[in-house]
C-alpha positions in Angstrom: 0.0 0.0 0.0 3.0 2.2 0.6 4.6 1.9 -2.2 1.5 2.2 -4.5 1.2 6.0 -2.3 4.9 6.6 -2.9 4.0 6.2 -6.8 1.4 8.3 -6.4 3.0 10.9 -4.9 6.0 11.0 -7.2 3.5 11.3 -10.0 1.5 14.0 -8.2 4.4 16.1 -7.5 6.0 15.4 -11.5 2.9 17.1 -12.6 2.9 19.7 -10.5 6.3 20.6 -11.1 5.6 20.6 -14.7 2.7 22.8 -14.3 4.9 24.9 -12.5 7.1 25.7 -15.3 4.4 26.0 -18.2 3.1 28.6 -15.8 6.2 30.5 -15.3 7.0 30.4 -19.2 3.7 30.7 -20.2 2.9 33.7 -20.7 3.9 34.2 -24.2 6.7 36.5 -23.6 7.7 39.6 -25.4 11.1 39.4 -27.1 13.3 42.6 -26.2 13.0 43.8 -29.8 8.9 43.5 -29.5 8.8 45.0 -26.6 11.1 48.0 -28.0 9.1 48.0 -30.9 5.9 48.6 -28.9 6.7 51.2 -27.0 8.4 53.3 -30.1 4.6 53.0 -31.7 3.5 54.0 -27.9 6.0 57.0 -27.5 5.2 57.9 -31.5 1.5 58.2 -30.6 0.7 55.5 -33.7 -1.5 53.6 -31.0 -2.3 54.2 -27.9 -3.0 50.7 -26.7 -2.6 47.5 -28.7 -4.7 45.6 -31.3 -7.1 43.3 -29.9 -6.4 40.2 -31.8 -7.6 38.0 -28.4 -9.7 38.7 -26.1 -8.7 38.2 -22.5 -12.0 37.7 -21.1 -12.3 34.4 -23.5 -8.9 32.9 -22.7 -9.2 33.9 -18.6 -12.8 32.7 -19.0 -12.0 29.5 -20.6 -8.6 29.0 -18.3 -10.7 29.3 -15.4 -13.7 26.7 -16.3 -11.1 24.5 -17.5 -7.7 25.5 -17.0 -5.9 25.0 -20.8 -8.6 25.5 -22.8 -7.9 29.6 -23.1 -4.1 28.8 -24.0 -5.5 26.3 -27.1 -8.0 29.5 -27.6 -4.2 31.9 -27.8 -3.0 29.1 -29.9 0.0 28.3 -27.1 -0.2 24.3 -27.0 2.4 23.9 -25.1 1.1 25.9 -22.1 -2.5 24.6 -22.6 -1.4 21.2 -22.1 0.9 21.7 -19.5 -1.7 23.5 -17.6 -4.7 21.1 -18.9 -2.7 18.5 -17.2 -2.4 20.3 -13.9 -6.3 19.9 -13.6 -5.4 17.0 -11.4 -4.7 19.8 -8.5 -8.7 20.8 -9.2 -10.0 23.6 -7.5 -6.7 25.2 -7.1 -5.5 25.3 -10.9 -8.0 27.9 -12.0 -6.1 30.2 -9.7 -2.7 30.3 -11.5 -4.0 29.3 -15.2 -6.6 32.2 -15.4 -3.7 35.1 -14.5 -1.4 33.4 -16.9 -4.0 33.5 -19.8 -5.1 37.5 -19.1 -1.1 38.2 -19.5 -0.5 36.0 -22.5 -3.0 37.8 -24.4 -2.2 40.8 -23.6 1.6 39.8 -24.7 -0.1 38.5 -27.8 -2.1 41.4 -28.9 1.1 42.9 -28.1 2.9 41.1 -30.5 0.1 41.2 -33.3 0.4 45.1 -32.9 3.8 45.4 -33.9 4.0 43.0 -36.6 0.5 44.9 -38.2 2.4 48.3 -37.8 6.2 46.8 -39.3 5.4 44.1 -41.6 1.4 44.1 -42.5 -0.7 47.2 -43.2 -0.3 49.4 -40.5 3.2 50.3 -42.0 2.2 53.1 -44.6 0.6 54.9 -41.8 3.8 54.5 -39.8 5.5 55.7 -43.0 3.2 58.6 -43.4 3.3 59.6 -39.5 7.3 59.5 -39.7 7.5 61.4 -42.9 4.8 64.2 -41.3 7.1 64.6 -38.3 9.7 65.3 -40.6 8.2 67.4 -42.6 7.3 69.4 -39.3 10.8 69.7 -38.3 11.8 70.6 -41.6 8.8 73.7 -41.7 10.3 74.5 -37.8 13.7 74.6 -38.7 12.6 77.3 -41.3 10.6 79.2 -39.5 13.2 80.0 -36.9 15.7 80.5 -39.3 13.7 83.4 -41.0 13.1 84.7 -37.2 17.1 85.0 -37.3 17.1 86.7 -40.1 18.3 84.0 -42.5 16.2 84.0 -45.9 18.4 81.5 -48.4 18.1 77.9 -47.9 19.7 74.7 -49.7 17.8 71.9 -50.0 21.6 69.9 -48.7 21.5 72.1 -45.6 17.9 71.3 -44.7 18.8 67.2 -45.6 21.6 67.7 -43.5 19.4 69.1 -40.4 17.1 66.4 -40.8 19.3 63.4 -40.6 20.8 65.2 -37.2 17.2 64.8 -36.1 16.8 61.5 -37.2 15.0 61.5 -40.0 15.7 58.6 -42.5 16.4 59.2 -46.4 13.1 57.4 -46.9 11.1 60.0 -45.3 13.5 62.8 -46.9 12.9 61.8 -50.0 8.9 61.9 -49.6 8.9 65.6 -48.6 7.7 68.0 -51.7 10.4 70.4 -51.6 8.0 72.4 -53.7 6.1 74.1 -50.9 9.2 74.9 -49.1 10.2 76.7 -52.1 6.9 78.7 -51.4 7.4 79.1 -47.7 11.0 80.4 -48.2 10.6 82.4 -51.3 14.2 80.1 -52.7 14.1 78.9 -56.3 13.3 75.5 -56.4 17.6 75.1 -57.6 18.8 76.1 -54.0 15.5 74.4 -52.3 
């Protein structure tokens, strides 16, 4: 009878231990380039919270009735199994699967943010928005220049002023260096 108990327990505390570790790798992790990704669009203002891909109502809902079932929901079937198998700790394994489900959609949407604003769609707005700032500084740069007293421009020494405020060539190239040429009163040759 002991022996069967000493099986038991070994089992029992296997399990555990494994649930352990699905739950403290669970989550579905930023990497560090994701997470600086996401908070360049935050700082940038190009969202202001992220894309709801998941919801985390579902996947805590679903963790909590049966712990598992709202990782298979994210799609992370590693974690889902590893918790659906803690079940055998029933009514405690609601407690640490729901939390871990709320997080790993949030890391999720998260993640489905930054690749919608890099790689899919959402890049031409990030595009447009970084080429708008430029713009801006570009406008600024001229405005206070004329303040001074300073009424001839180059188109180089604007380029120049704009790369020292880190605009990229790709946004540099989309400005229309025709209505600077209006704003300054240059020729479009030294504009």
């Amino acid at each position: 009878m002991m022996k069967i108990f000493n099986s038991k327990l070994k089992c029992f505390t296997i399990t555990f231990l494994a649930a352990n570790i699905f739950f403290i790798f669970g989550c579905a992790p930023l990497t560090k380039n994701e997470e600086a990704q996401y908070a360049k669009l935050l700082n940038e203002g190009v969202v202001a919270e992220p894309l709801s891909k998941k919801s985390k109502w579902a996947a805590g809902t679903l963790d909590f009735i049966i712990p598992g079932v709202g990782h298979y929901y994210l799609g992370e079937w590693g974690t889902g199994t590893g918790l659906f198998l803690s079940n055998i700790f029933w009514p405690l394994s609601p407690f640490w699967a729901t939390p871990t489900a709320v997080v790993a959609t949030e890391n999720i949407n998260k993640r489905h943010t930054v690749e919608y604003f890099t790689l899919g769609e959402g890049k031409d707005l990030v595009a447009k928005k970084d080429m708008e700032k430029c713009y801006k500084i570009a406008n600024d740069y001229i405005e206070v220049q004329k303040q001074n007293g300073k009424n001839d421009f180059t188109k180089n020494e604007i380029v120049q002023f704009l790369f020292m405020q880190n605009c990229t060539s790709d946004n540099v190239k989309g400005i229309d260096w025709n209505i600077f040429e209006s704003k300054t009163g240059s020729s479009h040759k030294q504009i």
